[in-house]
C-alpha positions in Angstrom: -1.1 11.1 17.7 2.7 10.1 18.1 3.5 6.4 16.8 5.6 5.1 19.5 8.7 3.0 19.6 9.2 3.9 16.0 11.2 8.0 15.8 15.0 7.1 14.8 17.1 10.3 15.8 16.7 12.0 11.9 12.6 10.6 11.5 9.6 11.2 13.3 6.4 9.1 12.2 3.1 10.1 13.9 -0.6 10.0 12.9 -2.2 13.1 11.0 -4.0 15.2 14.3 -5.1 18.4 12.5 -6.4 19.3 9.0 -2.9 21.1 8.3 -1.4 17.6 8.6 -3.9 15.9 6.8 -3.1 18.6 3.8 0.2 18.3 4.0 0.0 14.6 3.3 -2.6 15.2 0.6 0.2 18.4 -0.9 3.0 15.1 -1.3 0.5 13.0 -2.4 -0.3 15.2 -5.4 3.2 15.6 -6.1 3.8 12.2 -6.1 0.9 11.0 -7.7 -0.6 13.4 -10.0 2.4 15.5 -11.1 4.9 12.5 -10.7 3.0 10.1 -12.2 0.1 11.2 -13.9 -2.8 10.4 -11.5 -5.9 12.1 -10.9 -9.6 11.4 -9.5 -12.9 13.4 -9.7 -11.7 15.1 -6.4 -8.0 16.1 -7.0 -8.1 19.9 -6.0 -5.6 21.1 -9.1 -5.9 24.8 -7.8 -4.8 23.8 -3.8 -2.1 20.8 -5.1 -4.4 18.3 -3.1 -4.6 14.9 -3.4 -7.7 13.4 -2.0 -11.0 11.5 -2.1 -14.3 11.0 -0.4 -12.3 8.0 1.6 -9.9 10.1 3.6 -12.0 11.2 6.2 -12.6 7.8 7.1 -8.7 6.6 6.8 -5.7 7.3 9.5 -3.1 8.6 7.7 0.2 8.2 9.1 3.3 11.1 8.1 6.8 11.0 8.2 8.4 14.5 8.8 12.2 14.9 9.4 13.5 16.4 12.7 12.9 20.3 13.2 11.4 20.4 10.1 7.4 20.4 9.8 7.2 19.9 5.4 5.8 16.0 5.3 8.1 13.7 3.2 6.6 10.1 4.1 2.7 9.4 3.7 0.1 5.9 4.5 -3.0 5.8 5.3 -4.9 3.1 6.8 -8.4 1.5 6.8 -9.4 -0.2 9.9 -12.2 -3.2 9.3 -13.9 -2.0 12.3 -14.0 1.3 10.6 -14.8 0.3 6.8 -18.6 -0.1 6.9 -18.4 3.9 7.7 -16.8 4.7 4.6 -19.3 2.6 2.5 -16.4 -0.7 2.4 -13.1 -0.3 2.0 -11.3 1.7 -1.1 -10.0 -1.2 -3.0 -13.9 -2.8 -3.3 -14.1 -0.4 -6.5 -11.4 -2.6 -8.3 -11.1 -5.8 -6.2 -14.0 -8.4 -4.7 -12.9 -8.7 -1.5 -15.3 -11.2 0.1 -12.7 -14.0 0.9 -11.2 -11.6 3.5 -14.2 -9.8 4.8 -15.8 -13.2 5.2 -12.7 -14.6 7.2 -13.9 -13.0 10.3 -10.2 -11.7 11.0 -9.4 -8.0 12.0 -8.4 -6.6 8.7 -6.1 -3.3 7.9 -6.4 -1.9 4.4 -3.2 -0.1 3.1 -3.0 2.9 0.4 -1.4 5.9 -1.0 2.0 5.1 0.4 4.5 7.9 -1.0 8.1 9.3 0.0 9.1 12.5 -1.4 11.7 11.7 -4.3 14.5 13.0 -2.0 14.2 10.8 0.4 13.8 7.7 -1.6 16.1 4.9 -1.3 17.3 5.5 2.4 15.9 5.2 5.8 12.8 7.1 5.5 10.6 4.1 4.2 12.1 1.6 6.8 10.8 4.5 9.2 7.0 4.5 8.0 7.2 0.6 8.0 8.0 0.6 11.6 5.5 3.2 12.2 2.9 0.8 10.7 4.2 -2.4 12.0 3.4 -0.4 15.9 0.2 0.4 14.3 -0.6 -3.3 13.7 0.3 -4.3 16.9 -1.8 -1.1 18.7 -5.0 -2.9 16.8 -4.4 -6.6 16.6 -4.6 -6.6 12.5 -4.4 -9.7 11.3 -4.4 -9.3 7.6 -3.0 -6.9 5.9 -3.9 -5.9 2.1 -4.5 -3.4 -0.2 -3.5 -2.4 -4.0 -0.5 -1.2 -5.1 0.9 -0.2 -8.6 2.8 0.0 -11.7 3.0 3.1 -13.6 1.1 2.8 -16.6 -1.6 0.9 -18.5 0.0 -1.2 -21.0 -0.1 -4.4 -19.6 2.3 -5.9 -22.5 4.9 -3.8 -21.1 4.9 -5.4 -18.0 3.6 -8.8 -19.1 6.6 -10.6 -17.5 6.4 -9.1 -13.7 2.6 -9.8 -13.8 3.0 -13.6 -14.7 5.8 -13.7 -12.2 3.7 -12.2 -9.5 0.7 -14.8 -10.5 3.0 -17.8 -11.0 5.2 -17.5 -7.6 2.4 -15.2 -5.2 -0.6 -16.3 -6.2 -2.6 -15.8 -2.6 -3.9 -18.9 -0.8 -8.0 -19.8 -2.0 -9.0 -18.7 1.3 -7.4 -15.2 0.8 -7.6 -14.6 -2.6 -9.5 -11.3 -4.0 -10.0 -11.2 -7.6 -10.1 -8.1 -9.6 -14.0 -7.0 -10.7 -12.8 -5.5 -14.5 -10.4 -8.7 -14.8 -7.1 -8.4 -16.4 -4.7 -11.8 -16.5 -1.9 -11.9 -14.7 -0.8 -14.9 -16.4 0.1 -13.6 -19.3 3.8 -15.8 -19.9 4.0 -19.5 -19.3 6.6 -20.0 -16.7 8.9 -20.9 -18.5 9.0 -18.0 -20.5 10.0 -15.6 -18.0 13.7 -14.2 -17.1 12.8 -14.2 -13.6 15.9 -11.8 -12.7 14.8 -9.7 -15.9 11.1 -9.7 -14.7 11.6 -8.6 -10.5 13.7 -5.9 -11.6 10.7 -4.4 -13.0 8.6 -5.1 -9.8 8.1 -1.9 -8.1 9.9 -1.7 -5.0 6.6 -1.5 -2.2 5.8 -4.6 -3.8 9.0 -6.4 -3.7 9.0 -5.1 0.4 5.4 -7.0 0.6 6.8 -9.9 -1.2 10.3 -9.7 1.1 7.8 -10.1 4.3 5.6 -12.6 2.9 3.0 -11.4 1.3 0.7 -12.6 -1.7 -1.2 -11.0 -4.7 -4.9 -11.6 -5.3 -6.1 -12.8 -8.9 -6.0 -10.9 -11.7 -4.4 -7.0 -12.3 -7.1 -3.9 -12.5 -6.4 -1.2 -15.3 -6.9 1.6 -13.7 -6.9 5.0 -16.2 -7.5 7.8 -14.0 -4.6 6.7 -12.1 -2.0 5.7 -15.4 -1.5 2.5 -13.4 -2.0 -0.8 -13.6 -2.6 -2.2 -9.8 -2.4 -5.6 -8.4 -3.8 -6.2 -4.9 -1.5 -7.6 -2.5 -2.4 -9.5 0.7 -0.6 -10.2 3.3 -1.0 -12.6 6.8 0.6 -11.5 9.9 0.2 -15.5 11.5 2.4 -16.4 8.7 5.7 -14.4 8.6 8.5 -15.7 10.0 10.4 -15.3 13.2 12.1 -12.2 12.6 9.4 -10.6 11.0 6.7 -11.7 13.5 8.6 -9.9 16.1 8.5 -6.6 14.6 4.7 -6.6 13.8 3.4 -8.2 17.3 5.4 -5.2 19.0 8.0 -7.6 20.3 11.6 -5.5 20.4 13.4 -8.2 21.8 
């Protein structure tokens, strides 16, 4: 299914039709994730390069591909509410209690295993899957926005000043804020012990984008081992971005 309003002359962004799509995002995610990074899962298919879980057949998962070329370079995949009860809840329930937002009656859209092939990092090919998802929202009325995201590795002292950072300056509102089920503090620095410059340098840069349009982090950081990442769950509220931003996720191009 083409994403429209989103395919800049180099980019086209489109929703994963046939099982040879949906294995070509699951090919980049393995390289991305598990050889990249470390990852793996009880369903990562070493022999094929795949990786995948018992969740995908539930998610859409959007792709980026380049022009005349077919090789996938841009992956998401996204969790409908309407959809979630399906899959058994939503992925992030295994680290995260998400009953503020599943209780808040609004149309929810869960986020996860965002990737860009390392050559394409850094230029207009994740600007192109944000468009692609901000059509999306608008397609399906989301009104919130969440899912977990990560830093690499599990030693939480290494990245004990971006963690009390997030909590101290994003903490989500009560009303919207998860909390992690195997809790690890975020607030691990008083805040005045944090280089703030220092400590958003080490913010991963699809958390900084969340922050950039608005978004929050629920309470508490989740360890996750199989992974080699420590994730924190970000949240975020289409009513409350601003102007600009509102624009581009409600589908206005004016």
């Amino acid at each position: 299914m083409q994403v429209s309003n989103v395919n800049r002359p180099d980019f086209r962004v489109k929703l994963a039709d046939t099982p040879d799509e949906l294995r070509a995002a699951q090919r980049l995610r393995y390289e991305v994730f598990v050889r990249e990074l470390g990852g793996g899962g009880d369903l990562v298919d070493h022999d094929a390069g795949l990786e995948c879980d018992r969740f995908d057949p539930y998610f859409d998962h959007m792709i980026l591909t380049e022009q005349g070329r077919d090789a996938v370079i841009g992956v998401y995949r996204l969790l409908r509410s309407d959809r979630a009860d399906a899959a058994g809840g939503f992925y992030s329930e295994r680290e995260y209690d998400l009953t503020p937002l599943k209780a808040s009656g609004r149309r929810l859209l869960e986020l996860g295993r965002s990737c860009v092939h390392p050559d394409y990092r850094g230029g207009m090919a994740m600007h192109s899957l944000w468009q692609g998802l901000a059509a999306y929202v608008a397609r399906h009325r989301i009104e919130v926005l969440f899912g977990v995201a990560s830093f690499h590795g599990t030693d939480v002292g290494a990245i004990a000043a971006p963690l009390s950072l997030l909590h101290h300056r994003h903490l989500a509102p009560s009303e919207l804020r998860v909390r992690a089920r195997e809790f690890q503090p975020m607030d691990l620095l008083l805040p005045d012990g944090i280089d703030k410059a220092a400590a958003m340098v080490k913010v991963p840069s699809l958390i900084k984008a969340y922050l950039r349009l608005g978004g929050y982090v629920g309470e508490g950081a989740y360890v996750d081992h199989a992974f080699n990442t420590t994730d924190v769950c970000l949240i975020m509220d289409t009513a409350k971005l601003n102007a600009r931003q509102a624009r581009m996720y409600k589908g206005d191009r004016g």
